[in-house]
Residue, then its C-alpha position, 0 to 999 in steps of 0.5 A: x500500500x502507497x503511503x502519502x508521508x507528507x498527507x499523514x501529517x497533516x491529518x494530526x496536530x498533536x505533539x509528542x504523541x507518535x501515530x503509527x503509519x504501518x509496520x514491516x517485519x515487528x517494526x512500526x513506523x511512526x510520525x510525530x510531531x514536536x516543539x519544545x523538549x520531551x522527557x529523558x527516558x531510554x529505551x532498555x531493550x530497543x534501539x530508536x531510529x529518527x528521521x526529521x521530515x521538517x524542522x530541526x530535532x536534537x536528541x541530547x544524549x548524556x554525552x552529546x547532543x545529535x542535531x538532525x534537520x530535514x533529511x537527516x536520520x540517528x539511530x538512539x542505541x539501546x540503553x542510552x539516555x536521551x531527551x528529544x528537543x524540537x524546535x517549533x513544528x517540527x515533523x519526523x518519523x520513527x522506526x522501532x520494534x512494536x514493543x517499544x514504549x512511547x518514553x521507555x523506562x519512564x512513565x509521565x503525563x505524556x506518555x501514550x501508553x501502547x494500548x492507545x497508540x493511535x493508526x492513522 
């Protein structure tokens, strides 16, 4: 199935709160969008794959900070601490195993808990 990346963006207004698009092997490939700073957190058990769309997202990490803008893609390791940090309407998408969680090791008032991830 034909996905229009660009068309599922604007289906949302949201921030911080990541919509699956559609899966491939026990990935998920999510969008979402950002402004201003998340939460730290890590992922024990997963690696995170970040790919800005619009905008510009820096995932700080304990011991840099990565700066991605439009085009550009990090892979977060399993295990390391990271806060994204987006600057106003910033578009990116995702790719991790179904089991990750939203922020990880960490639960907080924003996060989207896997039994309401949301398709679109």
């Amino acid at each position: 199935m034909k996905i229009n990346i660009k068309e599922k963006f604007s289906l949302f207004s949201e921030e911080w709160t990541p919509k699956i698009i559609t899966q491939s092997n026990g990935q998920l490939v999510k969008i979402a969008k950002g402004s201003g700073e998340l939460v730290w957190h890590k992922h024990v058990n997963e690696d995170e794959l970040f790919i800005v769309f619009k905008g510009e997202l820096t995932l700080q990490l304990k011991t840099e900070n990565i700066v991605l803008s439009e085009g550009e893609m990090y892979v977060v390791p399993k295990g390391v601490e990271h806060c994204p940090i987006a600057k106003d309407d910033t578009h990116f998408m995702m790719i991790e195993p179904a089991s990750t969680a939203h922020t990880g090791d960490l639960e907080s008032d924003v996060t989207v808990s896997s039994n309401n991830q949301e398709w679109i």
